[in-house]
Structure formats: C-alpha cells, structure tokens
LOKE-962324 format. One line per 5 residues: number of its first residue (from 1); their letters; for each residue x, y, z of C-alpha. Coordinates in pm, 1 decimal, padded with zeros to 6 digits. Each point is the difference from the previous one (the first is absolute). Layout:
BEGIN
NUM = a = X,Y,Z; ...
// end
This chain:
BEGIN
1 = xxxxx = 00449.9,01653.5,00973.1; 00051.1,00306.1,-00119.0; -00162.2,00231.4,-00282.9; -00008.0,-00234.4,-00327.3; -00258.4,-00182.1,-00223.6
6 = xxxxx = -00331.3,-00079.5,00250.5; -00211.8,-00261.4,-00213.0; -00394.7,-00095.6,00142.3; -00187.1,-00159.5,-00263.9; -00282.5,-00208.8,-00019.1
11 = xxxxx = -00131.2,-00111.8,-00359.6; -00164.5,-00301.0,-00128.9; 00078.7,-00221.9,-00284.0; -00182.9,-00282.8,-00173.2; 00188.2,-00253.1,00186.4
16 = xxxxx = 00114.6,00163.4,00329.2; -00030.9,00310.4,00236.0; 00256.9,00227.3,00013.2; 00085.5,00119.8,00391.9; 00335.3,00102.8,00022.1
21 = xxxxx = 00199.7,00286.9,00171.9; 00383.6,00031.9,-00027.2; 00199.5,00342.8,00117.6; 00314.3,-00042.8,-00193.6; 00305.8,00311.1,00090.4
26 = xxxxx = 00287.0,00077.5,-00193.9; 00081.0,-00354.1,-00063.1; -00095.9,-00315.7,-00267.6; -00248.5,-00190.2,00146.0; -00084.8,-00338.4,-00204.7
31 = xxxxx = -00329.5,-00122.5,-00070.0; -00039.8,-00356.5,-00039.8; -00230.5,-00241.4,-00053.8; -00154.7,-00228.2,-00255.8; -00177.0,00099.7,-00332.8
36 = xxxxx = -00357.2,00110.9,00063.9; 00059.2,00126.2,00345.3; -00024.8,00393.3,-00050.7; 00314.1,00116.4,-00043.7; -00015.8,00178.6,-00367.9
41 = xxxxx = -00322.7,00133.9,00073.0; 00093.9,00105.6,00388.4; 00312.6,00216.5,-00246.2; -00231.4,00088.8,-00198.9; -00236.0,00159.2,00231.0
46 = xxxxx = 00304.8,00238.6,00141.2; 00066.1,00082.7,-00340.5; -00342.5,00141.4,-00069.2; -00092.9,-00237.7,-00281.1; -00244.4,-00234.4,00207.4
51 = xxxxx = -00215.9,00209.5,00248.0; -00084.3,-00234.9,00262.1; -00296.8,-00038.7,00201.3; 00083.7,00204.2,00286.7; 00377.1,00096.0,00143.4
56 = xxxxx = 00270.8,00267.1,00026.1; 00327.1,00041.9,-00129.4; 00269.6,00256.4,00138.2; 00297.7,00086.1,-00008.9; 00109.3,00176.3,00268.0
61 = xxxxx = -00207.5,00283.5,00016.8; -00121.5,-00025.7,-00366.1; -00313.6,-00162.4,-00011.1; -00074.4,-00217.2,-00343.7; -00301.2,-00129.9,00053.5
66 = xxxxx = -00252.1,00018.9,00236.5; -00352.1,-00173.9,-00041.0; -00175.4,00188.7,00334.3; 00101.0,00309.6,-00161.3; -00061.7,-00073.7,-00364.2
71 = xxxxx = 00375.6,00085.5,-00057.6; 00121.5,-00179.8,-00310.8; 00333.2,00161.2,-00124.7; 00080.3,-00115.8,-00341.2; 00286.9,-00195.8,-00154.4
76 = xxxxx = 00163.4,00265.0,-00102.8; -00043.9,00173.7,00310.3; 00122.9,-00251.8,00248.7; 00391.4,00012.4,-00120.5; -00036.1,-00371.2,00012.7
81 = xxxxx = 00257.1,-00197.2,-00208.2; -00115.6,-00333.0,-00122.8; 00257.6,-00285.1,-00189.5; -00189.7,-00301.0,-00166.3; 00130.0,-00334.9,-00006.3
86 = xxxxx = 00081.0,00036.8,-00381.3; 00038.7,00353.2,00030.6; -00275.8,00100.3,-00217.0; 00160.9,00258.9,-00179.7; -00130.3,00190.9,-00280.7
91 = xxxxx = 00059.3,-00169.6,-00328.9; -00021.5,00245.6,-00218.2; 00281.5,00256.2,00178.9; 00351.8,-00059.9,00027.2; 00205.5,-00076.2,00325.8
96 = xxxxx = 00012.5,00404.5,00040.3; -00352.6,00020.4,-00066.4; -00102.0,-00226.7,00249.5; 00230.5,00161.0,00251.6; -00135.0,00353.2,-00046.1
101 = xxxxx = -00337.6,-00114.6,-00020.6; -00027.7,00109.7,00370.5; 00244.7,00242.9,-00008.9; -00167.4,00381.5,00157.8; 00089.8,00338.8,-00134.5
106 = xxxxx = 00057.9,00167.1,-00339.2; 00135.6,-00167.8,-00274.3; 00402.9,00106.7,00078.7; -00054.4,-00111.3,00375.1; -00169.5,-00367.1,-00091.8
111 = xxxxx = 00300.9,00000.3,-00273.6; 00210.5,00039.3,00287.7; -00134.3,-00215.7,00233.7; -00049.6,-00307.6,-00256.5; 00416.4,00063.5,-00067.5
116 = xxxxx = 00046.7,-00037.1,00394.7; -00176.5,-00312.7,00029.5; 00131.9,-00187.9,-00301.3; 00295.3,00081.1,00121.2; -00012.7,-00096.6,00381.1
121 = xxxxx = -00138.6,-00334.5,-00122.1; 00255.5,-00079.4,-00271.4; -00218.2,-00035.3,-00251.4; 00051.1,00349.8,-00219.7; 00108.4,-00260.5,-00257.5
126 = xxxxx = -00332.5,-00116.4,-00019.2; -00142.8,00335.8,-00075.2; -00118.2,-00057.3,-00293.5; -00125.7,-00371.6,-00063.0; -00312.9,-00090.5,-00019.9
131 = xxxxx = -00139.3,-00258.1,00293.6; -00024.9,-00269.8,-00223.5; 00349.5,-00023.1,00000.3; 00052.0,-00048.2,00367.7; 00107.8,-00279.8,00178.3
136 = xxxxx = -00219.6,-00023.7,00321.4; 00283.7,00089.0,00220.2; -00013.2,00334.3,-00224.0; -00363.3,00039.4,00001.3; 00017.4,-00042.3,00387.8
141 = xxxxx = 00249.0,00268.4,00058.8; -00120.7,00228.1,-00223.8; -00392.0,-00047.9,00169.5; 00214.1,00140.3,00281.0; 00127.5,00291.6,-00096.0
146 = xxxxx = -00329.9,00106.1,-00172.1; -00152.3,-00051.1,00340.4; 00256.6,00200.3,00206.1; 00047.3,00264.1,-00255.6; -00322.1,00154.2,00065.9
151 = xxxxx = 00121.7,00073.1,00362.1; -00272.5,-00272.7,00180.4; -00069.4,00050.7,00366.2; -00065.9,-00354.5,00034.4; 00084.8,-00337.1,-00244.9
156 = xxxxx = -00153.8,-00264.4,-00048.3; 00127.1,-00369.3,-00193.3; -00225.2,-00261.1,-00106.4; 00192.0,-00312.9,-00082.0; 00321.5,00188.5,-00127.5
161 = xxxxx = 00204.9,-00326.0,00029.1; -00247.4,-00248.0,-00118.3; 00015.3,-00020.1,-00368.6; 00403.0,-00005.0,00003.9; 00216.7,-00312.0,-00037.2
166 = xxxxx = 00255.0,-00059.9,00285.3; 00259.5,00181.6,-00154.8; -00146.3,00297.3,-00057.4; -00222.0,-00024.0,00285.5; 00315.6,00039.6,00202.9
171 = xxxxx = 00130.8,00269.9,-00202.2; -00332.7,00231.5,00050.2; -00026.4,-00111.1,00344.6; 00344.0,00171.7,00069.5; -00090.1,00278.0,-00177.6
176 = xxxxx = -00340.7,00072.9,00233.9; 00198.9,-00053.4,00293.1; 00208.3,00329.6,-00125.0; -00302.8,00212.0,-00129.1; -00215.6,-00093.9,00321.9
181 = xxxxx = 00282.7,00088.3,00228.5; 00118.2,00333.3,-00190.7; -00395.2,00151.9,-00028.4; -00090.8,-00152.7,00350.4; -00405.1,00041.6,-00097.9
186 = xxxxx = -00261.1,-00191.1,00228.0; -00013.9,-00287.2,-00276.4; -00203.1,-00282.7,-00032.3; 00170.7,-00329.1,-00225.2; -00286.2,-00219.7,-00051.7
191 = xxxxx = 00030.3,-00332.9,-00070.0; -00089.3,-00370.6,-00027.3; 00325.1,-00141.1,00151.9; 00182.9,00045.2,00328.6; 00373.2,-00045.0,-00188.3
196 = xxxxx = -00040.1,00280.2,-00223.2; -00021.2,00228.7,00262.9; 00301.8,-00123.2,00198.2; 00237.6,00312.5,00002.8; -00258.1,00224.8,-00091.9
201 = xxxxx = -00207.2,00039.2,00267.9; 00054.8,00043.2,00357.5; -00368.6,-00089.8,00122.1; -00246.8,-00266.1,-00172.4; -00366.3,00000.9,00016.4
206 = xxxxx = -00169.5,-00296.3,-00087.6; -00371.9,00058.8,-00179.3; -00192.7,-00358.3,00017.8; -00356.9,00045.3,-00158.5; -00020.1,00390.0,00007.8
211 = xxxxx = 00114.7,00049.6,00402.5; 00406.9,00024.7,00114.4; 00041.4,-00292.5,00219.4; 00302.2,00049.7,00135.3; 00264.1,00352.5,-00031.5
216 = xxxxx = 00389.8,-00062.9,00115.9; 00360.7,-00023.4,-00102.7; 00055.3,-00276.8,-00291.0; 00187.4,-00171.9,00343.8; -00288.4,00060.9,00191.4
221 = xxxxx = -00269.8,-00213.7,-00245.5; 00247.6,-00250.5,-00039.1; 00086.3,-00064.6,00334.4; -00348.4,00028.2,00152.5; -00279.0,-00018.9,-00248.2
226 = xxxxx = -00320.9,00105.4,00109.2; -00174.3,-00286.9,-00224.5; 00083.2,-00312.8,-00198.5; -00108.8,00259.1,-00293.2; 00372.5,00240.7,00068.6
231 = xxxxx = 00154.4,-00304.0,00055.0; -00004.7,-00132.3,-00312.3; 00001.2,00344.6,-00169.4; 00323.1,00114.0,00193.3; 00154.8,-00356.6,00005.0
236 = xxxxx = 00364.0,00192.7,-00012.1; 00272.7,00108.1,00294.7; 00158.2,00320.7,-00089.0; 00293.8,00189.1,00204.8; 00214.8,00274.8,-00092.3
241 = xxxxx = 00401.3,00006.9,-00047.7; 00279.0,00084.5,-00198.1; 00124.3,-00190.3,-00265.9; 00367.6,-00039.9,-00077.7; 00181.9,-00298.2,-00254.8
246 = xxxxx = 00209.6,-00211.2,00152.1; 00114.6,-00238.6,-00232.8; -00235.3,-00123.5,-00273.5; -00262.8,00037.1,00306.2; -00180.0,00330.3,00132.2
251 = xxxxx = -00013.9,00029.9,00366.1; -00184.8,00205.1,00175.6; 00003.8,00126.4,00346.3; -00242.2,00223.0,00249.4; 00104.9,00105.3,00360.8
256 = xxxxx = -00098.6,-00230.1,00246.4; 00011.0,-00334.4,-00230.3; 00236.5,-00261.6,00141.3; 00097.8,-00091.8,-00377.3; -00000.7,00141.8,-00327.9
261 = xxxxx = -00297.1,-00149.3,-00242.0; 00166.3,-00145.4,-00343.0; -00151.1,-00025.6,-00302.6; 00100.4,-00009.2,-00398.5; -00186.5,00292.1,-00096.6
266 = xxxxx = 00237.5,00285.9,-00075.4; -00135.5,00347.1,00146.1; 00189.1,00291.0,00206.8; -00050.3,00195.8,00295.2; -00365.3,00001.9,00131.6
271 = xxxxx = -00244.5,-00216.7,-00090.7; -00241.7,-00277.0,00145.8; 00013.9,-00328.8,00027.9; -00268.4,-00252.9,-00121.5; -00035.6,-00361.8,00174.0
276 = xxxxx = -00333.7,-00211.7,-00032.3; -00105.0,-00175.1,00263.7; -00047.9,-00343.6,-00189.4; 00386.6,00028.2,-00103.2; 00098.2,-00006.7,00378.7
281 = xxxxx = 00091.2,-00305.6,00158.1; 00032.8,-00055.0,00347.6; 00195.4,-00243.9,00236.8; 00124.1,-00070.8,00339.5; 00393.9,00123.5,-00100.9
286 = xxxxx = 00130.8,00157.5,-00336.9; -00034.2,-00234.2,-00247.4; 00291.6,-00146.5,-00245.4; -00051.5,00098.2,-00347.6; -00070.3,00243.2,-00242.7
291 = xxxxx = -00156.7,00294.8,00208.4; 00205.9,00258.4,00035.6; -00228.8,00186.3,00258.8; -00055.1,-00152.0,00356.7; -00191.5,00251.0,00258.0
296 = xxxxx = -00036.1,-00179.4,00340.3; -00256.8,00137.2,00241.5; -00322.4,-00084.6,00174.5; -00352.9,-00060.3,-00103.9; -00207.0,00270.5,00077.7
301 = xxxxx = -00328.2,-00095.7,-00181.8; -00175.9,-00325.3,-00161.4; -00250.8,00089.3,-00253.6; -00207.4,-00297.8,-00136.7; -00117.9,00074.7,-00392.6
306 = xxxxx = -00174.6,-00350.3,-00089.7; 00238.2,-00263.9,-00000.3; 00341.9,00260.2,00027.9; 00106.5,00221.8,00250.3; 00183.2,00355.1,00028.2
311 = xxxxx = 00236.1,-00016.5,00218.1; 00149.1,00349.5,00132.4; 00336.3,-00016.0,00131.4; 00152.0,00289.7,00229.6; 00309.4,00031.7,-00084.4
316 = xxxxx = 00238.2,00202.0,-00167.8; -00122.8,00139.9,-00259.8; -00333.1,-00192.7,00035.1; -00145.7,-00221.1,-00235.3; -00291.7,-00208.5,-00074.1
321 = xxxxx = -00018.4,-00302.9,-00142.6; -00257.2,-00258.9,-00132.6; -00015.1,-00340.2,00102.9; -00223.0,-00303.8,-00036.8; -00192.1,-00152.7,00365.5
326 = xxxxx = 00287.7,-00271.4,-00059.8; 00249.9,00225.6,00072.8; -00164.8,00204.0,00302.5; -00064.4,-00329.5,00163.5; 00327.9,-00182.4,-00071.2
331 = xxxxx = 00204.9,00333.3,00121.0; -00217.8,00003.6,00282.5; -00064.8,00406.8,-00151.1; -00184.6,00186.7,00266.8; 00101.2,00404.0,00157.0
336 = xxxxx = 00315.8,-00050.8,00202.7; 00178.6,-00254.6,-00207.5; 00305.0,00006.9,-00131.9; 00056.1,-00025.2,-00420.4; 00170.9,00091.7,-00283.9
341 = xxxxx = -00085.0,00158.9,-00324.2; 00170.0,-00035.8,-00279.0; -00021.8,00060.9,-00361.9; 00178.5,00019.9,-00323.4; 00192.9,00269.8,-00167.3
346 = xxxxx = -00253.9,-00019.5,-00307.3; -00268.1,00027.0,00260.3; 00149.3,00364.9,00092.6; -00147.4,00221.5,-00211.0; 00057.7,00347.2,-00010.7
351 = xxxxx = -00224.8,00324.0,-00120.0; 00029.2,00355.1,00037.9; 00039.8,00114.1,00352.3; -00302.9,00150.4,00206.9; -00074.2,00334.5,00033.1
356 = xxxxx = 00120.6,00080.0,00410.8; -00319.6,00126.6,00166.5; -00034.3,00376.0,-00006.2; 00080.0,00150.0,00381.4; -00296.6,00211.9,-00030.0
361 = x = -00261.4,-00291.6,00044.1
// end
C-alpha cells in the first residue's frame, strides 16, 4: 500500500491486550467488532489521548508516535480529526462556535474558514443554535464539519451511526458517504456493527478481543469468514449496482448479472444492495410465489455453524444464504450442485453505494 496511516500498537487493558496493526491509505477502512474489544481506545491511541504501551503511528512520512524513540506528538499536533458517537460538542458554544473551535489562523481567516464549512455542509442555518437544540442527525453533521474544518490529515469515527434511529441513521449515513469521498483522508469508522458500515467503507477489519482477526472486502468476510466469530458479525451479502424505478419497484442492475435485483426500497443511481443470508431460500428450480429474485448457480462452499449452514452460491452476482442441516441434506447441498436462490423484494435492501477502491493501492 502506499504512503497513508501505519498503526503498530500494543497496550494493555484491564480486560484484554491490545496487539493490533492496520496500514489504512487514502480510503475508509471500518473497524468492527463487539463492545469491549479495543476499538475506541485503539482510536484513541492514534489520536494522542491514550499513550499506549509501546507502538508507532505514521502517516506517511510523519511520524506520531513512536515509543523506541520516546516520540509522542500531541493532539494538537497530530492533525488528527476525531467524531464521537454523540458528537460531543461543546455545550456552551453555538453551532459556529463549535465549528471554529479548530479552525487555524487569525481571527478574519478562522471567520472565514468557519463561513466555508457551514456552508459546504448546509448547515449555515444552524449557525447560531445552541447544541441542545439539535436533532442527532444535526449534532452528527455538525461533529463533522468541526472535525474537517481544522484541515485533519487523518479522521477518525467512533460509532457515528450508532445512537441514530433508522431514519436518520440513513440520512447521516448518506451524508458520510459524500464528506468521506470529497476529503479522501486515510479514515478509520469504528464501530460495533457490520451494517452500518455498508457503503462506507471499502475494507473491514474485524477486532475480536484486542487482535484483527480477519482484514477484507465486506464480500470477502461474508463469503469466506475466517471464524464462526466474522460469521456471525458479517452475517450480510453486499454487491454494488445501479438503481433505477421501474414501476412501484426499484431495480437494480451491475454488468455481468444475468437479471436485475428488485426490491421496494426507492433509491437512484449507485448504491448497494443488502440480502441476509437467513432471508435466502434455496431449491432445486425457481420457486412459485412471492420472491421476486431467483439467482440460479452452483454451490461453491458448505459452511456448518451449529445446527445451520452457509451456503455460498457462485453465481451471478453471488450470494450466500443460510440454511438449516434439513435443507443441506434434503437438497443434497454439497460444491458442484446445482440451486437456486431466491428472495423477496423486502429482503433487497439498499444503502449508500461503496466507495470504488482507489487505483493507487
């Protein structure tokens, strides 16, 4: 990879060690994994508020931290932007406060600035409330532009999603897709589930009990796992299209896909699309009925979970699916075999398109 964020840390906690290194470029890698596992305190380490045990942080050819050298940059030093999961903005300063609060230069050129960013994230209208009065969506976005205002090198999100209901959740989730593509920082989004991150990042890295277990395309971890653990954590298939109505349906289409996917969310032009594995069924022919998608292809894969299976299909696009032991031995599942997938339209659901991997990795 080339020049970007370099992170070796090791650092103990009361509960777990800490042993992690990730080299993220000019891209949004996600961090996921369950609460407890390292991931706040793994940002918080690159940030400069946690020193950890020993490690080094670059970026590029900027050093951050080094704990051979006794090189310890501060906060302020690092050009590190950091978004909380409720934003954690200043209560006491106004939506222009909080914005400039990061803001370099004399008092005209931070005046400037703080006009420039209100205004590139559509929220000059906001200038002047108080957070209070913020809906979370509006706490969120505006957590954003205090970060980026200050010109980071690198950014960091810890839960942004999280605390938002689905509505809004969506709504910020677009709006990160923008930012992230328009600054095109080494970024990492932390957080706690794989779905959030759908459309925002182009490579995952799971963290299970303080080490990354597995590093890959959201594709990759859910159609090969490298443990039971990113199985269930990644329990998604995600693929890339474009998204066009047709009727009181959306279909969307990729090159290469024998059909077009349907389903009764309403989105345009790129996005991704969404099926769990538990809401694909599979049979011996397409199946009468309500599912409007039907994939046929062959079994590449059986993956035994307890009493259910993952079954990944090659075909195209392809899909995996989750199905009990009944199924894999009634179908007579097994690599070679010929099924098909099919799903619902409600079972098609569709999030902000992934950023396309940069050509310079």
């Amino acid at each position: 990879m080339d020049a970007g964020l370099s992170v070796e840390l090791v650092h103990r906690l009361s509960h777990l060690d800490l042993d992690v290194r990730l080299d993220v470029g000019r891209e949004t890698l996600a961090l996921v994994g369950p609460s407890g596992a390292g991931k706040s305190t793994l940002l918080h380490a690159v940030a400069g508020l946690v020193r950890p045990l020993r490690g080094r942080v670059s970026n590029g050819d900027r050093v951050l931290l080094d704990t051979a050298r006794g090189l310890d940059l501060s906060p302020e030093a690092r050009r590190v932007g950091l978004v909380y999961q409720h934003g954690a903005l200043f209560p006491f300063m106004t939506v222009a406060g909080n914005v400039a609060y990061g803001v370099r230069g004399d008092r005209r050129a931070r005046i400037r600035r703080t006009r420039q960013i209100l205004d590139r994230f559509g929220i000059a209208y906001l200038a002047g409330a108080s957070p209070a009065r913020l809906s979370g969506g509006e706490r969120q976005r505006v957590a954003l532009a205090r970060a980026l205002a200050s010109d980071p090198e690198v950014l960091l999100l810890d839960e942004p999603l999280s605390a938002l209901d689905a509505v809004t959740k969506a709504e910020v989730a677009a709006e990160l897709d923008l930012r992230l593509r328009e600054f095109g920082l080494p970024t990492i989004l932390v957080s706690h589930d794989f779905t959030d991150v759908l459309g925002l990042a182009g490579r995952v890295a799971v963290l299970q009990q303080g080490r990354i277990v597995q590093t890959g395309t959201p594709s990759d971890l859910v159609e090969a796992p490298a443990s039971a653990f990113v199985a269930s954590l990644a329990g998604v298939n995600y693929f890339s299209g474009t998204a066009a109505r047709h009727g009181d349906l959306t279909e969307v289409r990729a090159d290469g896909w024998t059909r077009a996917l349907v389903s009764t969310d309403e989105m345009l032009g790129p996005v991704g699309v969404v099926v769990y594995p538990w809401e694909v069924s599979l049979a011996a022919r397409v199946p009468e009925g309500s599912a409007l998608n039907a994939v046929a292809g062959s079994v590449r894969r059986v993956s035994r979970m307890g009493n259910r299976a993952r079954v990944s299909i090659e075909a195209l696009p392809a899909i995996v699916a989750e199905v009990t032991e009944e199924s894999v031995r009634s179908l007579g599942l097994a690599p070679g075999a010929a099924v098909v997938a099919s799903w619902k339209a409600t079972a098609t659901r569709l999030v902000p398109a992934a950023p396309r991997a940069s050509s310079d990795r």
